[in-house]
TIKOLKOL-705197 format. One record per residue (C-alpha): residue in one letter; chain; x, y, z. Coordinates in Angstrom, 1 decimal. Layout:
<recs>
type a	mol A	xx X	yy Y	zz Z
...
</recs>
This chain:
<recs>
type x	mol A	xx -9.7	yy -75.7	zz 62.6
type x	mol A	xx -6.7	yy -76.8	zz 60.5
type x	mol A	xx -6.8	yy -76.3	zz 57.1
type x	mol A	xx -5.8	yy -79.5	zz 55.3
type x	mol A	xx -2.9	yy -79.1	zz 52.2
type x	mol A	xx -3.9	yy -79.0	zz 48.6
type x	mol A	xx -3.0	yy -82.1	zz 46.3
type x	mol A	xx 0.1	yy -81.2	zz 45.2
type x	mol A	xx 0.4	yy -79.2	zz 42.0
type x	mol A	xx 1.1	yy -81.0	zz 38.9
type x	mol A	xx 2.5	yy -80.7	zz 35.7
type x	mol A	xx -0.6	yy -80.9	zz 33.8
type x	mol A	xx -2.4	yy -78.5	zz 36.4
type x	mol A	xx 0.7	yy -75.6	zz 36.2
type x	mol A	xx 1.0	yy -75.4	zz 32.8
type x	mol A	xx -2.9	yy -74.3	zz 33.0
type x	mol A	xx -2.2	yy -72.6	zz 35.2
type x	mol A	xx 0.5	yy -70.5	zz 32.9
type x	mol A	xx -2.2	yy -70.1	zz 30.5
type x	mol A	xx -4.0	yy -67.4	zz 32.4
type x	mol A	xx -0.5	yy -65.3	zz 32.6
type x	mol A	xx -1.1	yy -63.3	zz 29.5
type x	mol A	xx 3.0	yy -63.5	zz 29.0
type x	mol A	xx 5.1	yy -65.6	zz 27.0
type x	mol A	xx 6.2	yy -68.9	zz 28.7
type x	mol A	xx 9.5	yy -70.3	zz 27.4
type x	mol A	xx 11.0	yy -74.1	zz 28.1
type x	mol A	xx 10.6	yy -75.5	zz 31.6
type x	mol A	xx 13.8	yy -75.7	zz 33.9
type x	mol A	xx 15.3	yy -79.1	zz 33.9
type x	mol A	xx 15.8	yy -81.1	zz 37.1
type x	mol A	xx 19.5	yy -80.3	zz 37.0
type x	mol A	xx 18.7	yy -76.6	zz 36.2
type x	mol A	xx 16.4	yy -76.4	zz 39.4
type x	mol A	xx 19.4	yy -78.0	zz 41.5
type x	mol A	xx 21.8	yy -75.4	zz 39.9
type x	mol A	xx 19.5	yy -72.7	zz 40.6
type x	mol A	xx 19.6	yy -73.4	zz 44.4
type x	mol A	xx 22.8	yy -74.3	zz 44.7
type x	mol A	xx 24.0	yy -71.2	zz 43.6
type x	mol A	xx 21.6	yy -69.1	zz 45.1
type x	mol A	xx 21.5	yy -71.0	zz 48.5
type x	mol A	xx 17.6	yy -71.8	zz 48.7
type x	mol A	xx 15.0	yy -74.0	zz 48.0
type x	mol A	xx 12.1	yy -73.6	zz 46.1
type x	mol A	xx 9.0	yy -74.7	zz 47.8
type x	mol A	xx 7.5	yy -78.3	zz 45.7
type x	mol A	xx 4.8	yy -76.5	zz 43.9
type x	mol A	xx 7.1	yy -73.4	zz 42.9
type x	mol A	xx 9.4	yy -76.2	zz 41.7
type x	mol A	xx 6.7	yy -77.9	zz 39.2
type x	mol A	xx 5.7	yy -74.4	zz 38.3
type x	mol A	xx 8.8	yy -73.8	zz 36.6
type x	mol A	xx 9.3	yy -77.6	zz 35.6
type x	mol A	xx 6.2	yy -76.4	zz 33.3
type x	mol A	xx 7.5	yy -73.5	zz 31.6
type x	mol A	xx 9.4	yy -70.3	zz 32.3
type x	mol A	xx 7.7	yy -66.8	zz 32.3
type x	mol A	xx 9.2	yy -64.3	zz 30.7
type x	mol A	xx 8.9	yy -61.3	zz 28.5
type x	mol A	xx 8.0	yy -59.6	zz 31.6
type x	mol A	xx 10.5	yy -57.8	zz 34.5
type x	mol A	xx 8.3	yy -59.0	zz 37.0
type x	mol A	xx 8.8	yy -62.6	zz 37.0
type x	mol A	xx 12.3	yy -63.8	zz 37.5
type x	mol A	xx 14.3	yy -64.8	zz 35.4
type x	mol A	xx 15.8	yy -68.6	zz 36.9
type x	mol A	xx 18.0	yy -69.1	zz 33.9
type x	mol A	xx 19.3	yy -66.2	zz 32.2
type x	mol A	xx 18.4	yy -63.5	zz 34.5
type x	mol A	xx 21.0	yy -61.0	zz 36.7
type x	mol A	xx 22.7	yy -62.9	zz 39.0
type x	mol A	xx 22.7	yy -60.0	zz 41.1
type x	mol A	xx 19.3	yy -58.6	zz 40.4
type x	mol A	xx 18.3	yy -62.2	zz 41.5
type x	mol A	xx 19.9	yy -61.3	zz 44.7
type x	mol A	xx 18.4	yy -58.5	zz 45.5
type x	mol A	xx 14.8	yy -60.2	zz 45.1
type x	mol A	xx 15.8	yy -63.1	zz 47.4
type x	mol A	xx 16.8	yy -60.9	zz 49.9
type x	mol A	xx 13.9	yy -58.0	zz 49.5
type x	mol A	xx 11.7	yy -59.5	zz 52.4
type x	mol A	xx 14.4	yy -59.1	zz 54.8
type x	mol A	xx 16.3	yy -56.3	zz 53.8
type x	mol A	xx 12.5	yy -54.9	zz 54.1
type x	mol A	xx 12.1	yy -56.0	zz 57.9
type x	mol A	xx 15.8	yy -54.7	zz 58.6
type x	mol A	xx 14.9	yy -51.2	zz 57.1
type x	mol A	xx 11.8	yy -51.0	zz 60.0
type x	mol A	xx 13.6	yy -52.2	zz 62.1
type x	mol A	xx 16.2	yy -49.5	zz 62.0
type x	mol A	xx 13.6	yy -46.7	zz 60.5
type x	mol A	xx 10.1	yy -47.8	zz 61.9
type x	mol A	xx 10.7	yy -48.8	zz 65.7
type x	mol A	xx 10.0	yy -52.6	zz 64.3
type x	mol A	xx 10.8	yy -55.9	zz 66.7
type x	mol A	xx 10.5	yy -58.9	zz 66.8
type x	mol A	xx 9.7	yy -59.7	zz 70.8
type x	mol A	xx 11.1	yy -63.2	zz 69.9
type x	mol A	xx 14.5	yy -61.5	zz 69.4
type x	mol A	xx 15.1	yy -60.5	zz 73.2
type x	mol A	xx 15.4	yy -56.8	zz 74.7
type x	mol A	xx 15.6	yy -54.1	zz 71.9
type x	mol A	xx 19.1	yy -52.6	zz 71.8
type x	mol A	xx 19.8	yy -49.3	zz 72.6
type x	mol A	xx 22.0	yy -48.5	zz 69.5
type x	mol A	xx 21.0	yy -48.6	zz 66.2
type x	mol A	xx 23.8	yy -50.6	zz 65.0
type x	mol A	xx 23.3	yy -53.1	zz 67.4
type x	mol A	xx 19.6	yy -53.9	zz 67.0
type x	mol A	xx 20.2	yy -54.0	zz 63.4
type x	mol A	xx 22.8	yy -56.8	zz 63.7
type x	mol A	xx 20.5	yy -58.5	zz 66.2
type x	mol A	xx 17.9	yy -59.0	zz 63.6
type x	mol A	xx 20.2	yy -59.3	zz 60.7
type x	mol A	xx 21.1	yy -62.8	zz 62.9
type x	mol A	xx 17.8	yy -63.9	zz 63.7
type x	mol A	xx 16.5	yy -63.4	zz 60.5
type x	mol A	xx 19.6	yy -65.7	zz 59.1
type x	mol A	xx 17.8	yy -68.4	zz 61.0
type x	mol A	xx 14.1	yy -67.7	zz 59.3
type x	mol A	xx 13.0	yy -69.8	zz 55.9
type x	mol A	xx 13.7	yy -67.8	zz 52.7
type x	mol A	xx 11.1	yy -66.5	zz 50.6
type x	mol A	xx 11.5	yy -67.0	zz 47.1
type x	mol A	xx 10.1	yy -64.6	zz 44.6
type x	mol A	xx 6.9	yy -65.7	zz 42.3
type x	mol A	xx 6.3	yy -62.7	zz 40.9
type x	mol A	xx 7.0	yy -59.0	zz 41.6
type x	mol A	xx 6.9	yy -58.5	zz 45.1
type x	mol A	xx 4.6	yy -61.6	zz 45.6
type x	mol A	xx 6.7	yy -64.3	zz 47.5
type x	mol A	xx 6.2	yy -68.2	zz 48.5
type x	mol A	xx 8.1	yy -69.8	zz 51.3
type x	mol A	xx 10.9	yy -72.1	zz 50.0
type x	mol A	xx 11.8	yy -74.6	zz 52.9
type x	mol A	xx 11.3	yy -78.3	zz 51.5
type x	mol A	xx 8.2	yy -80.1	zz 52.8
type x	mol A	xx 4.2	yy -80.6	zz 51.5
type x	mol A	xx 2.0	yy -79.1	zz 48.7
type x	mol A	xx 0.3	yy -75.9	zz 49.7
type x	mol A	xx 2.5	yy -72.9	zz 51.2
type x	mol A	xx 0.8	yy -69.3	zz 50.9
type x	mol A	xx 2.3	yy -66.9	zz 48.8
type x	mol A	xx 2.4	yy -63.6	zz 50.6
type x	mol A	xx 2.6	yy -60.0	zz 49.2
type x	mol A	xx 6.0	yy -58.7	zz 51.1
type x	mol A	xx 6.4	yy -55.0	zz 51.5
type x	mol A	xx 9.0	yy -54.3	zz 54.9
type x	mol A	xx 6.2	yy -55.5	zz 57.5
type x	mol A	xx 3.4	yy -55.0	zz 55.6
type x	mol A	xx 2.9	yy -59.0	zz 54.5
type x	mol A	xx -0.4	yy -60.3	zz 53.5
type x	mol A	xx -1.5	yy -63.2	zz 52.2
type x	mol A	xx -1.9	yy -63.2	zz 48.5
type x	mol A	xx -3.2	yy -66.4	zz 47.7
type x	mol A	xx -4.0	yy -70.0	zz 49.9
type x	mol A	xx -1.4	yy -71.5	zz 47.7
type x	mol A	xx 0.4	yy -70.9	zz 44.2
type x	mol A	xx -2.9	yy -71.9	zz 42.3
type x	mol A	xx -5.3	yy -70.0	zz 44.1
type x	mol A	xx -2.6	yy -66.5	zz 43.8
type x	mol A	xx -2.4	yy -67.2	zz 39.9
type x	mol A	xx -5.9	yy -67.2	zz 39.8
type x	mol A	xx -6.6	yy -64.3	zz 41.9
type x	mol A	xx -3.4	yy -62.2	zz 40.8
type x	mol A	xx -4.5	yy -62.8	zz 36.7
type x	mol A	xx -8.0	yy -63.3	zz 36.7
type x	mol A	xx -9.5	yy -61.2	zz 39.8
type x	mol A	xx -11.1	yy -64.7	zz 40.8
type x	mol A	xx -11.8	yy -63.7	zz 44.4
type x	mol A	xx -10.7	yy -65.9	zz 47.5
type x	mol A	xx -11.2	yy -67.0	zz 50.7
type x	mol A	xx -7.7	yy -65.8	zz 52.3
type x	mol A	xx -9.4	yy -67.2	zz 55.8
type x	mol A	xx -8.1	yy -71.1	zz 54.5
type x	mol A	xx -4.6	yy -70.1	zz 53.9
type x	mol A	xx -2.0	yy -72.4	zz 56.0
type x	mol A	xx 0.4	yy -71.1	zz 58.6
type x	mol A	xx 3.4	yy -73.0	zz 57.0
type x	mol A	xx 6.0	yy -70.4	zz 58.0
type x	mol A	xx 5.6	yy -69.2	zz 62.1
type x	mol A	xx 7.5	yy -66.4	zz 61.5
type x	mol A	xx 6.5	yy -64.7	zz 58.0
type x	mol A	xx 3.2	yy -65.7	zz 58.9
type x	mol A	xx 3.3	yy -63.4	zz 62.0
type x	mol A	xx 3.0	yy -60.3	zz 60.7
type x	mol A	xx -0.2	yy -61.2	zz 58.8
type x	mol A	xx -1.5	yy -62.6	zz 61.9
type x	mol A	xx 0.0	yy -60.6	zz 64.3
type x	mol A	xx -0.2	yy -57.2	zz 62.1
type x	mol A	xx 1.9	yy -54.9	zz 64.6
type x	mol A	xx 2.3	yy -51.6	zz 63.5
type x	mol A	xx 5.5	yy -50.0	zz 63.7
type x	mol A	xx 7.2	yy -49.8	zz 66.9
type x	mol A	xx 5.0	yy -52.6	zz 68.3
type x	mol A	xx 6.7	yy -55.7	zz 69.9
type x	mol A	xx 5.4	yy -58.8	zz 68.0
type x	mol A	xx 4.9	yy -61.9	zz 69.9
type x	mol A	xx 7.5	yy -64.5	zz 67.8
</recs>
């Protein structure tokens, strides 16, 4: 069975939501800040990460990023964890993708195989730490997924359900998550272990 979406998350409901954080929440990014933020950066926030932030801005702690003062390149580096994570199994852990094709026999090679097809795959955006939501445009509702190389789980059903688990140990039901992303959602489906072809 299909799990439907969630309502979409609203202002009201995400600053509630920042509540429960325990850290101090500065002014909401603008509309035009968002925009700014994406341009730059070449992504898109997913709609309920984007009225998260509309709410108010964590900060006072180095785990949650920083949207409008923080390190541009530090910033970079968070956006590109997930892959840089799947690139460093790929060349260290015998990890790919069986979507990709035949493995290549040199090193170099199969890492700038993968470093292509994983041009192609939806950005994750960082939440918080190394907890991560899938930023392509579209409904309410994406998982957020705890991103270590290939060792992705899902974290939470959707950004509400992770804030309460993450900062309140409310327990969930990760069963009802959504497959919004094929491929990120893979490895928690999948879960090969390293050197194992994953079906794409």
């Amino acid at each position: 069975m299909i799990n439907p979406p969630p309502a979409p998350l609203t202002l009201e409901a995400a600053r509630d939501l920042q509540r429960l954080l325990r850290t101090e929440i500065g002014p909401g990014l603008s509309e035009r800040e968002l925009d700014d933020v994406e341009a730059g950066f070449g992504f898109r926030f997913a709609p309920d990460h984007r009225v998260f932030l509309s709410a108010g801005l964590p900060r006072g702690n180095r785990n949650w990023p920083d949207w409008r003062n923080g390190d541009p390149e530090e910033l970079r580096g968070r956006l590109s964890w997930p892959v840089e994570g799947v690139l460093f199994d790929v060349e260290h852990n015998g990890f790919w993708d069986s979507a990709w094709g035949s493995k290549p026999d040199a090193a170099t090679d199969a890492l700038r195989v993968a470093r292509a097809e994983l041009a192609a795959v939806p950005q994750l955006v960082p939440v918080y730490s190394h907890r991560y939501l899938p930023g392509p445009e579209g409904g309410a509702g994406h998982p957020v997924l705890s991103v270590y190389q290939t060792d992705i789980i899902y974290y939470g059903n959707d950004l509400a359900d992770y804030i309460h688990r993450e900062f309140t140990g409310r327990p969930t039901d990760l069963s009802r998550a959504r497959t919004t992303v094929a491929f990120w959602a893979g490895f928690v489906d999948v879960a090969p272990g390293p050197g194992t072809p994953r079906n794409g």
